[in-house]
KEKE-3310 file (N, C-alpha, C; in steps of 0.2 Angstrom, whole numbers, plus 5000, padded with zeros to 4 digits):
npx = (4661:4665:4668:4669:4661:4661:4660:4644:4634:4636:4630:4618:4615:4617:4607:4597:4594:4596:4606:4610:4614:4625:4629:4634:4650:4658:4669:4671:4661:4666:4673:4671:4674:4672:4666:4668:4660:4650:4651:4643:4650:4651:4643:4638:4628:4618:4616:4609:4598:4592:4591:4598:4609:4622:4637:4650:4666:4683:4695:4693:4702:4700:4699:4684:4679:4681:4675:4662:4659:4661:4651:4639:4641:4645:4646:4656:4667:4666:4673:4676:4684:4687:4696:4703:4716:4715:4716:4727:4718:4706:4702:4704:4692:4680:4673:4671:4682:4691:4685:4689:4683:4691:4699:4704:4711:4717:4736:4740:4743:4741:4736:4733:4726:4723:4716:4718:4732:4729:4725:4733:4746:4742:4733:4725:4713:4704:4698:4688:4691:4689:4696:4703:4710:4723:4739:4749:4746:4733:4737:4732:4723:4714:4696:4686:4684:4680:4681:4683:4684:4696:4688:4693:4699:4694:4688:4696:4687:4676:4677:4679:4665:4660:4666:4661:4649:4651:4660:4649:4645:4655:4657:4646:4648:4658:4653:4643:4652:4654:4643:4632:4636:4651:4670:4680:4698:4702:4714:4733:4739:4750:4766:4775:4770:4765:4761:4763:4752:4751:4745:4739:4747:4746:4755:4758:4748:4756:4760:4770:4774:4784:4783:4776:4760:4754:4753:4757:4740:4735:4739:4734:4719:4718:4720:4711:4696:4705:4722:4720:4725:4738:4744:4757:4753:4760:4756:4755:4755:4766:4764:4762:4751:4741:4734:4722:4721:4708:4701:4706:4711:4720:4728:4723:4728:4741:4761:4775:4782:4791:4794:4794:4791:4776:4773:4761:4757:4753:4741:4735:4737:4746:4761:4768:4777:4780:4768:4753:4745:4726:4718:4702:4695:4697:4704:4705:4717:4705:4694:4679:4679:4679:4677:4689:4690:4684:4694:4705:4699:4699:4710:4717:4726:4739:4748:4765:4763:4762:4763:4771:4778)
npy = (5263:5248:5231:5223:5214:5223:5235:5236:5242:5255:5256:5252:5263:5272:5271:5273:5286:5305:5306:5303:5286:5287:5275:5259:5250:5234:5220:5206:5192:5177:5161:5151:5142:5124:5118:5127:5139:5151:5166:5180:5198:5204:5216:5217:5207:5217:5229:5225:5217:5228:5234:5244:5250:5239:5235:5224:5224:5220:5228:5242:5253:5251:5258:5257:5254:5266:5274:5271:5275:5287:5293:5292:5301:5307:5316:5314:5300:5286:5275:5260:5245:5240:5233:5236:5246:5264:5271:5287:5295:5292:5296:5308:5311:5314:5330:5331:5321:5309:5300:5289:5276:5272:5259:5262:5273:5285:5294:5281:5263:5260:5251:5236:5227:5234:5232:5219:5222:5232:5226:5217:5223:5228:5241:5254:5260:5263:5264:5275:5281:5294:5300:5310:5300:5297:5294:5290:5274:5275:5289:5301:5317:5320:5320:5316:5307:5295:5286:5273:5264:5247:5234:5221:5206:5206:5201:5202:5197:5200:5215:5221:5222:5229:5242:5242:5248:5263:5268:5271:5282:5290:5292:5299:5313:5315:5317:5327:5339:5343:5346:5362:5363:5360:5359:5353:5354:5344:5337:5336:5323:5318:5311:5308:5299:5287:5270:5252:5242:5227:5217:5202:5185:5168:5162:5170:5170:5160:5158:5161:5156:5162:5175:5189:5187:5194:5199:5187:5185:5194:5192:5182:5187:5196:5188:5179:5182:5176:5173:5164:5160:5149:5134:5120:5105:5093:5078:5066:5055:5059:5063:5075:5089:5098:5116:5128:5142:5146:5156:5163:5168:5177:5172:5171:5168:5170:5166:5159:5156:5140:5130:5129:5139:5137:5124:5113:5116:5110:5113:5112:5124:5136:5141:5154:5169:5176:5172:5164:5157:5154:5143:5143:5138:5128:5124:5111:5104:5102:5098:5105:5120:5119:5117:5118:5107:5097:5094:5091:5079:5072:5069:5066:5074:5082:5088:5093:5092:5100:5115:5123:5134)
npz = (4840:4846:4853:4867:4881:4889:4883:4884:4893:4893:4881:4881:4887:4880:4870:4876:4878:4875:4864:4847:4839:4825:4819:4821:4824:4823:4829:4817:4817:4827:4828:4844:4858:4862:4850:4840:4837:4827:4835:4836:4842:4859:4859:4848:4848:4858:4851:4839:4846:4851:4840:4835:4818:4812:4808:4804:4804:4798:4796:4801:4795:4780:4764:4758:4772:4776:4770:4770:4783:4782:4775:4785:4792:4806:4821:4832:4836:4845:4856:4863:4870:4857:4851:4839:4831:4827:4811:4806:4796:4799:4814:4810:4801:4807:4816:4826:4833:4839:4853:4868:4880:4894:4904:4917:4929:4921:4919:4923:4920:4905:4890:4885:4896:4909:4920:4926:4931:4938:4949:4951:4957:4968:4969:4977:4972:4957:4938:4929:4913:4902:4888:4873:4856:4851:4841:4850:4862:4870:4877:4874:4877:4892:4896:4906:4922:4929:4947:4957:4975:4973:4980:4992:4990:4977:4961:4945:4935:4940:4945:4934:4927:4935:4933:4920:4922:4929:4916:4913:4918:4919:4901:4899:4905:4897:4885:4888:4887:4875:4873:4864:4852:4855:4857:4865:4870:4880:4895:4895:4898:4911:4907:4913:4924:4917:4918:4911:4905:4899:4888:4892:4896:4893:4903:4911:4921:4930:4947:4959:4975:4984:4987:4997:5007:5004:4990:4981:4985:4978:4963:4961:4963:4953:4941:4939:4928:4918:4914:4925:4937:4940:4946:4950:4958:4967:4978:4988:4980:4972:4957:4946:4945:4939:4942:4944:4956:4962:4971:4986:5004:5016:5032:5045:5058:5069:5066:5059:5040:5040:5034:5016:5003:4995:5002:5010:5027:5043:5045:5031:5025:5012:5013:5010:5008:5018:5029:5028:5016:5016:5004:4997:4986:4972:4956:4945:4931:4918:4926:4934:4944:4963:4980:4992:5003:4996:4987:4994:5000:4990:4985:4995:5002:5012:5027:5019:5006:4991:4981:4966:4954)
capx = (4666:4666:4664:4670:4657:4662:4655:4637:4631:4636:4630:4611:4613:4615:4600:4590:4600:4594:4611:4607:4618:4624:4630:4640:4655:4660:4674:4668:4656:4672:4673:4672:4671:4675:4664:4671:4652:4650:4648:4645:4653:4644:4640:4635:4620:4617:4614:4604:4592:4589:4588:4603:4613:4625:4642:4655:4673:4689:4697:4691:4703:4701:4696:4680:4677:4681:4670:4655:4660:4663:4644:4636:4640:4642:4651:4658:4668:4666:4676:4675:4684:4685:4702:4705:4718:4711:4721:4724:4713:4699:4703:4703:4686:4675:4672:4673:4687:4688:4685:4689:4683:4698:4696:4709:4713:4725:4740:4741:4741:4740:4735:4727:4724:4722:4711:4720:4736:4729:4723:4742:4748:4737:4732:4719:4707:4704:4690:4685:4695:4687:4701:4705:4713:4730:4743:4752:4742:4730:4740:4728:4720:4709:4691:4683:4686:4675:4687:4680:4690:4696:4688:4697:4699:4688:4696:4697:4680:4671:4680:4677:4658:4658:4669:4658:4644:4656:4658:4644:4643:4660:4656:4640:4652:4663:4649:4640:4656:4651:4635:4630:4646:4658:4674:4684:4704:4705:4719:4736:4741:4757:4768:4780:4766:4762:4762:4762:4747:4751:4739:4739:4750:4743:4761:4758:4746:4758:4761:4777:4772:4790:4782:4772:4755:4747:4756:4750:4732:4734:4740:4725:4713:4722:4722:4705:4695:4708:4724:4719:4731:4739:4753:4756:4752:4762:4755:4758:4754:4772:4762:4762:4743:4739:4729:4721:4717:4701:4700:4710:4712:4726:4728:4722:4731:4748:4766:4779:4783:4797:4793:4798:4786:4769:4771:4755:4758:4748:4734:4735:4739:4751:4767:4770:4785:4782:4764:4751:4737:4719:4716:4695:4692:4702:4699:4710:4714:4701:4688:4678:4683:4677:4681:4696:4688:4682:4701:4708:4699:4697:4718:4722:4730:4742:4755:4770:4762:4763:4762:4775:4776)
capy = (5257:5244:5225:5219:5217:5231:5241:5235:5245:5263:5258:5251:5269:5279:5271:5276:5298:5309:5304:5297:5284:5285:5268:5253:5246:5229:5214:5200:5184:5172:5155:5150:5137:5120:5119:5134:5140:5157:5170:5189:5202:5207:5223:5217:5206:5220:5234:5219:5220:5235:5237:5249:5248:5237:5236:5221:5228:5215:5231:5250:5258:5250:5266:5256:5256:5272:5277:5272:5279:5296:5293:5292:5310:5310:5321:5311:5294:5283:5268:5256:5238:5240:5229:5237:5252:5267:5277:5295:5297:5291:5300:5316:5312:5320:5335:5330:5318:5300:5296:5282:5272:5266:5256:5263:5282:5287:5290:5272:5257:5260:5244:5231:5223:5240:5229:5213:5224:5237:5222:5214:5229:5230:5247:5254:5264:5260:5270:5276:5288:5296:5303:5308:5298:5301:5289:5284:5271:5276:5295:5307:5323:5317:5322:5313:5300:5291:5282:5268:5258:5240:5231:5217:5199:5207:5200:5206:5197:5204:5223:5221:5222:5238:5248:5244:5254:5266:5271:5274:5291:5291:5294:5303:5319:5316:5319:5333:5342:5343:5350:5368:5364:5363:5354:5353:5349:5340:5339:5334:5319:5315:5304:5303:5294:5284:5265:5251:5235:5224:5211:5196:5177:5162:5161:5177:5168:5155:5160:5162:5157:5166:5182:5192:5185:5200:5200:5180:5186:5201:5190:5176:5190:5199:5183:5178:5173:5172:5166:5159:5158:5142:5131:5112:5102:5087:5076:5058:5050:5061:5064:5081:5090:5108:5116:5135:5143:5153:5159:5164:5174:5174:5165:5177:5167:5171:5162:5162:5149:5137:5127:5132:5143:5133:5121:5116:5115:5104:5115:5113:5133:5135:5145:5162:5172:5181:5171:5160:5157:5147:5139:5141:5136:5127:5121:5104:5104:5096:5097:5111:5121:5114:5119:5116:5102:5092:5094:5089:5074:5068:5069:5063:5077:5082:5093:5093:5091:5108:5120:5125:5134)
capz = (4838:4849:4852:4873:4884:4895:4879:4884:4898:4888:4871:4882:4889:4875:4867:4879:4881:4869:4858:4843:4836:4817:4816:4827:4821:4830:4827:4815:4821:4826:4833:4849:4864:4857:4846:4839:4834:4826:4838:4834:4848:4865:4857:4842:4851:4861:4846:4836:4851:4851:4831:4827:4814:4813:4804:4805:4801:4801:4796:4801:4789:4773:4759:4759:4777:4778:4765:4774:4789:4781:4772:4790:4793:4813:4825:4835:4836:4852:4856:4868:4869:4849:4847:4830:4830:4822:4809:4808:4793:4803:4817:4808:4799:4811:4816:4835:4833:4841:4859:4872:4887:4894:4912:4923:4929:4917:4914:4925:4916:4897:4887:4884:4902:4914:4927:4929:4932:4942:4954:4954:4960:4974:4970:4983:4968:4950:4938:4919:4909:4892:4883:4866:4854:4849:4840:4854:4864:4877:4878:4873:4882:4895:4894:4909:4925:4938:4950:4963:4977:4973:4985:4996:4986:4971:4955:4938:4931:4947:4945:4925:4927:4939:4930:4914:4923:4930:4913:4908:4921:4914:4895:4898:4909:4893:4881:4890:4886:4867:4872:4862:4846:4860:4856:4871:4868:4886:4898:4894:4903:4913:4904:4918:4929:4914:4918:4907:4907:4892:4882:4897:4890:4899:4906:4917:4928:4936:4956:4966:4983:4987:4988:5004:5006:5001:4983:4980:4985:4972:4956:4959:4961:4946:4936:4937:4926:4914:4912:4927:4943:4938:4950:4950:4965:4971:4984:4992:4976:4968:4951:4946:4944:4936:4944:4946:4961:4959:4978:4991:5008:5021:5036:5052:5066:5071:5066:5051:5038:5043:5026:5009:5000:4992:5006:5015:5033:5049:5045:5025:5024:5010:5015:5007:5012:5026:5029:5025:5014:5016:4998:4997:4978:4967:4948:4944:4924:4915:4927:4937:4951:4969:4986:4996:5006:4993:4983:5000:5003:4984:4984:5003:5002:5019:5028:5016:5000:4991:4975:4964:4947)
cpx = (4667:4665:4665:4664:4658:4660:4649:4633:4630:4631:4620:4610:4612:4611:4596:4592:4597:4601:4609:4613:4618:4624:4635:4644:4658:4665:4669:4665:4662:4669:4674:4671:4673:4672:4663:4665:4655:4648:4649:4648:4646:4640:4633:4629:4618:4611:4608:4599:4589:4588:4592:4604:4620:4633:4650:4662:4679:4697:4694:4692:4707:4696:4688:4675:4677:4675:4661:4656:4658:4654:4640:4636:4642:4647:4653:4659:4670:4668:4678:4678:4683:4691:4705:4710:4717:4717:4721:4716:4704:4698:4702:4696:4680:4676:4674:4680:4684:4688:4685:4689:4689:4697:4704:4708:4720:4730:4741:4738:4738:4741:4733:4724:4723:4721:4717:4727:4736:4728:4730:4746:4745:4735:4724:4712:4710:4699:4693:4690:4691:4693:4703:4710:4717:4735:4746:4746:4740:4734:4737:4725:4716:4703:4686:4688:4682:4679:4680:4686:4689:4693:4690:4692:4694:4694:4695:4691:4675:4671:4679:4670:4657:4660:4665:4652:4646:4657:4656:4644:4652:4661:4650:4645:4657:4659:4646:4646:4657:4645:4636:4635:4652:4664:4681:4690:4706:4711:4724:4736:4749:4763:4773:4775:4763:4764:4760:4755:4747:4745:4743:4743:4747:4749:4759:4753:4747:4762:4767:4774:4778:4787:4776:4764:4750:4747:4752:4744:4729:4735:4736:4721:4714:4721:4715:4700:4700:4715:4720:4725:4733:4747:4752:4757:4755:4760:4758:4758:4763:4770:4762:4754:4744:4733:4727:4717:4714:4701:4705:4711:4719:4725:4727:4726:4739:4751:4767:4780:4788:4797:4794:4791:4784:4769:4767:4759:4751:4739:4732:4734:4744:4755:4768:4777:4786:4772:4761:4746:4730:4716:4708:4693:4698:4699:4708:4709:4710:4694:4685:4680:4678:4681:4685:4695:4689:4691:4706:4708:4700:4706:4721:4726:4734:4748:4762:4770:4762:4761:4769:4774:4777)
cpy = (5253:5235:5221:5221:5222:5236:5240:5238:5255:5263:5255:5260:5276:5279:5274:5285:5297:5311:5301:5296:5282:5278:5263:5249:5240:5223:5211:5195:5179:5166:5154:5145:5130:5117:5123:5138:5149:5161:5177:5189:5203:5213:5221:5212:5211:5227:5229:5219:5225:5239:5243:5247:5245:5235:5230:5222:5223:5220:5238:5254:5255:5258:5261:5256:5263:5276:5277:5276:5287:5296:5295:5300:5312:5313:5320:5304:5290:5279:5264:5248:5238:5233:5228:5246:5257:5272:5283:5297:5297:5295:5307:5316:5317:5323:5335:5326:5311:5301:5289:5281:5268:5264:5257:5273:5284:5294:5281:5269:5259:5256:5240:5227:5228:5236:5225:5218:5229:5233:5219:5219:5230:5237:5246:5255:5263:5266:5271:5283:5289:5299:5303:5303:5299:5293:5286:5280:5274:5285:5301:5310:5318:5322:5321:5307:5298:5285:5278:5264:5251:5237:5224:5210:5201:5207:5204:5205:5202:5215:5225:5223:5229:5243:5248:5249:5260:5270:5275:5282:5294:5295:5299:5310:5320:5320:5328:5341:5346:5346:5357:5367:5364:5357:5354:5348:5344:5342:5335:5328:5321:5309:5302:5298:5289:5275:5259:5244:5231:5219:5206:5189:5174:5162:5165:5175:5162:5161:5158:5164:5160:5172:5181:5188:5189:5202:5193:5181:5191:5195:5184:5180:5194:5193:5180:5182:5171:5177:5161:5158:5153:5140:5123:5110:5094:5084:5068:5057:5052:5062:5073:5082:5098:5109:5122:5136:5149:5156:5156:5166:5170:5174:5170:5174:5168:5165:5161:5153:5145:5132:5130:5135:5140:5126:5121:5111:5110:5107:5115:5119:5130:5141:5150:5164:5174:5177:5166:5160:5152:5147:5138:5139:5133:5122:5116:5105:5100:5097:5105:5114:5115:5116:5116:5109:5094:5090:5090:5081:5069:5065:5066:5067:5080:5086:5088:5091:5099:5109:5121:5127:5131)
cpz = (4844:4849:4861:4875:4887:4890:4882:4887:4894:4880:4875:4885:4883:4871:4869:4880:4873:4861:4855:4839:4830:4814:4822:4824:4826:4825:4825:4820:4821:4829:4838:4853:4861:4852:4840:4835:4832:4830:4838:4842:4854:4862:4850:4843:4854:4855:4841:4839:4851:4845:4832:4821:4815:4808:4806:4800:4803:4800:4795:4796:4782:4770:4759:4764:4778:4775:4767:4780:4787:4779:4781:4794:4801:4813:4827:4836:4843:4854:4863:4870:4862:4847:4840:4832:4824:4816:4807:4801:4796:4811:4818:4803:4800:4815:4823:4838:4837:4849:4863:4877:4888:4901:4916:4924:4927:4919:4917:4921:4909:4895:4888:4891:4909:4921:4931:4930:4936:4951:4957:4958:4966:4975:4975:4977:4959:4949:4930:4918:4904:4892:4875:4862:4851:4845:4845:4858:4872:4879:4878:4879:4886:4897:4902:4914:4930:4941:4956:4968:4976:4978:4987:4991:4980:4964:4948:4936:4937:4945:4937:4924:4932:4936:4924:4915:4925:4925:4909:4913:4918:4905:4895:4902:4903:4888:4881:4886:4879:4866:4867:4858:4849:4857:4858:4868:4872:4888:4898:4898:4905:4910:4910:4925:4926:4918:4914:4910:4901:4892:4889:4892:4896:4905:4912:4924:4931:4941:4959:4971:4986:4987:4993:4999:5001:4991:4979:4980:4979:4965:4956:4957:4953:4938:4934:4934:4921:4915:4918:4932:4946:4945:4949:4957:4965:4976:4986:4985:4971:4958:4952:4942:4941:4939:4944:4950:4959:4965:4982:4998:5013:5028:5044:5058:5065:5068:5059:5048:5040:5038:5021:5006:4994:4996:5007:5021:5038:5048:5038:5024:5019:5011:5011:5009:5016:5031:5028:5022:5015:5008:4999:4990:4974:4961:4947:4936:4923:4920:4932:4944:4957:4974:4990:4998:5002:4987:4990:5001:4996:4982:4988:5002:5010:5020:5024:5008:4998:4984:4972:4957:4942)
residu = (UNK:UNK:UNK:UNK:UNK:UNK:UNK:UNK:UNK:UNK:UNK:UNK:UNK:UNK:UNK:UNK:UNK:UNK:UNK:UNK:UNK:UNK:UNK:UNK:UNK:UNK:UNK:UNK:UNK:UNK:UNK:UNK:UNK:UNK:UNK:UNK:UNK:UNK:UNK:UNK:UNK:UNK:UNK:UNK:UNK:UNK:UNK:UNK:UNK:UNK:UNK:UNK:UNK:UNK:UNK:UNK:UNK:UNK:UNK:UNK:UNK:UNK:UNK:UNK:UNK:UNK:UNK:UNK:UNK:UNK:UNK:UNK:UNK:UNK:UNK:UNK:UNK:UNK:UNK:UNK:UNK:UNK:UNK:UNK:UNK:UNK:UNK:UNK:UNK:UNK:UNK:UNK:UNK:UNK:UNK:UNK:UNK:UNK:UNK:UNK:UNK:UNK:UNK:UNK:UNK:UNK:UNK:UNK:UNK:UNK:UNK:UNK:UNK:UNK:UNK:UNK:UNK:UNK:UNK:UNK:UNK:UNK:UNK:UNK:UNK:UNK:UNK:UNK:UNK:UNK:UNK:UNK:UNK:UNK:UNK:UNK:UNK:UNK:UNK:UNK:UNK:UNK:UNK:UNK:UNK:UNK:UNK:UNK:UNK:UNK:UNK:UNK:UNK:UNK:UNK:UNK:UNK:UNK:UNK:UNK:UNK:UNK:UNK:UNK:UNK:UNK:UNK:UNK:UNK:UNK:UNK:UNK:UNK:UNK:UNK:UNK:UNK:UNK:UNK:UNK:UNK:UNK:UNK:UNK:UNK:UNK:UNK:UNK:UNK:UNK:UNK:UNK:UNK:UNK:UNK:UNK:UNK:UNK:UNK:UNK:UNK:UNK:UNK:UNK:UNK:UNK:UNK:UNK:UNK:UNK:UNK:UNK:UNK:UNK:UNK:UNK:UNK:UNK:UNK:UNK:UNK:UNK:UNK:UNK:UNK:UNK:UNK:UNK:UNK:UNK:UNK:UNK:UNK:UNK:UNK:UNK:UNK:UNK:UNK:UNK:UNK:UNK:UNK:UNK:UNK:UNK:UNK:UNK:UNK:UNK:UNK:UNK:UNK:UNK:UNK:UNK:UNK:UNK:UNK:UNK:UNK:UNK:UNK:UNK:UNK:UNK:UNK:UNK:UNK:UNK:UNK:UNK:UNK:UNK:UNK:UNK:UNK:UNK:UNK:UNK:UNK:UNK:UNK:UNK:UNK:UNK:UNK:UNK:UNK:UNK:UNK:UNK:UNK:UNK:UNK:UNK:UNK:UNK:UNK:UNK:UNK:UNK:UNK:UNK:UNK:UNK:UNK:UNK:UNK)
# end
């Protein structure tokens, strides 16, 4: 059961591993883009490719969905990026119970955004959890984990696509576990080191230059590619612009701000709190990103122009 692509890389491995899959359950074909065209799930092109079966569920546990489920016979429920909460009845179906790829090492960050919240935080090490599936969210035994370091300025979309391979040695160490009828309870979690990663608001990616540089460079790479690490820019002209900045790094040469925080200073750095940053990509509403330079010179932009949220 799954439909994000971060299912894609597990659900190409398992086709080709001596598991054979009963069936794929994935979110409906929705609208999308502005021409809001139908477009199935990433899974659900990916198992199409590859001729499984396929299964579009707008809800998992209607008595008719379940009904097929149960028809299928298997041992084992997989879940991956599903965005449908399962209920106990389907839970307790079969014989092996439900399992989930969750993208953090649990108990940190349960819910819907692990990544982009593990990056805001500036943690050092991120990585795959399997765990069983339990009522409360993301709580259950843990079965499996494969941990990786975040690496320096790496954002959510970039970190999103490592972990989806990561995974997969992740889910295969969870699987093995099931070998010869086994049916491993896993090991409890901690709920006192649980921390929480809620569902993203576009809101969450505007920037307060009033915090250390190193927190600013976390909640762009965090934000990107969506909401989007959004602030408004004032320059000579006193119009106010929207703008997200897609890229960042901080400012190597010595000396504190003495300007208010989202200033840019004589070298167009914007002022931090204890720092500076060098702005290399920014995307203007309405039009494509494009590097500092060409932002710079398209705006006559100059010390004392600035950002603010």
């Amino acid at each position: 059961m799954a439909s994000g692509a971060f299912a894609v890389p597990t659900l190409r491995w398992l086709n080709e591993s001596a598991h054979e899959i009963a069936l794929v359950v994935t979110q409906p074909a929705r609208g999308s883009g502005r021409g809001r065209k139908i477009t199935p799930t990433p899974v659900a092109e990916m198992a199409n490719e590859l001729g499984m079966p396929v299964l579009e569920a707008e809800n998992v546990n209607t008595p008719e969905m379940l009904e097929r489920l149960k028809s299928c016979d298997a041992r084992l429920g997989l879940v991956i990026a599903f965005g449908q909460k399962l209920g106990n009845e389907l839970l307790e179906m079969m014989p092996g119970g439900c399992i989930n790829l969750h993208a953090s090492l649990l108990p940190k960050y349960r819910g819907a955004a692990p990544i982009n919240w593990a990056i805001v935080a500036g943690e050092e090490k991120t990585g795959c959890t399997v765990f069983r599936i339990v009522e409360r969210m993301d709580a259950g035994p843990s079965l499996s984990s494969k941990w990786t370091y975040i690496k320096p300025e790496e954002t959510t979309g970039q970190l999103h696509d490592r972990l989806a391979g990561i995974g997969v040695d992740a889910v295969d160490s969870a699987l093995k576990l099931f070998d010869d009828g086994q049916n491993p309870e896993g090991e409890a979690q901690d709920d006192a080191l649980a921390t929480k990663a809620p569902k993203l608001k576009k809101d969450d990616g505007l920037i307060s230059f009033d915090r250390p540089v190193f927190e600013v460079l976390n909640h762009i790479c965090g934000m990107t590619p969506w909401p989007g690490a959004r602030a408004t820019f004032r320059g000579s002209a006193e119009q106010d612009e929207v703008v997200t900045i897609v890229s960042a790094r901080p400012c190597e040469l010595p000396g504190k701000p003495t300007d208010a925080p989202g200033v840019l200073d004589g070298r167009l750095y914007v002022a931090a709190a204890d720092g500076f940053i060098e702005i290399l990509e920014i995307k203007p509403a309405g039009s494509r990103a494009m590097n500092w330079p060409a932002f710079v010179n398209g705006r006559h932009v100059k010390a004392g122009d600035g950002f603010s949220r």
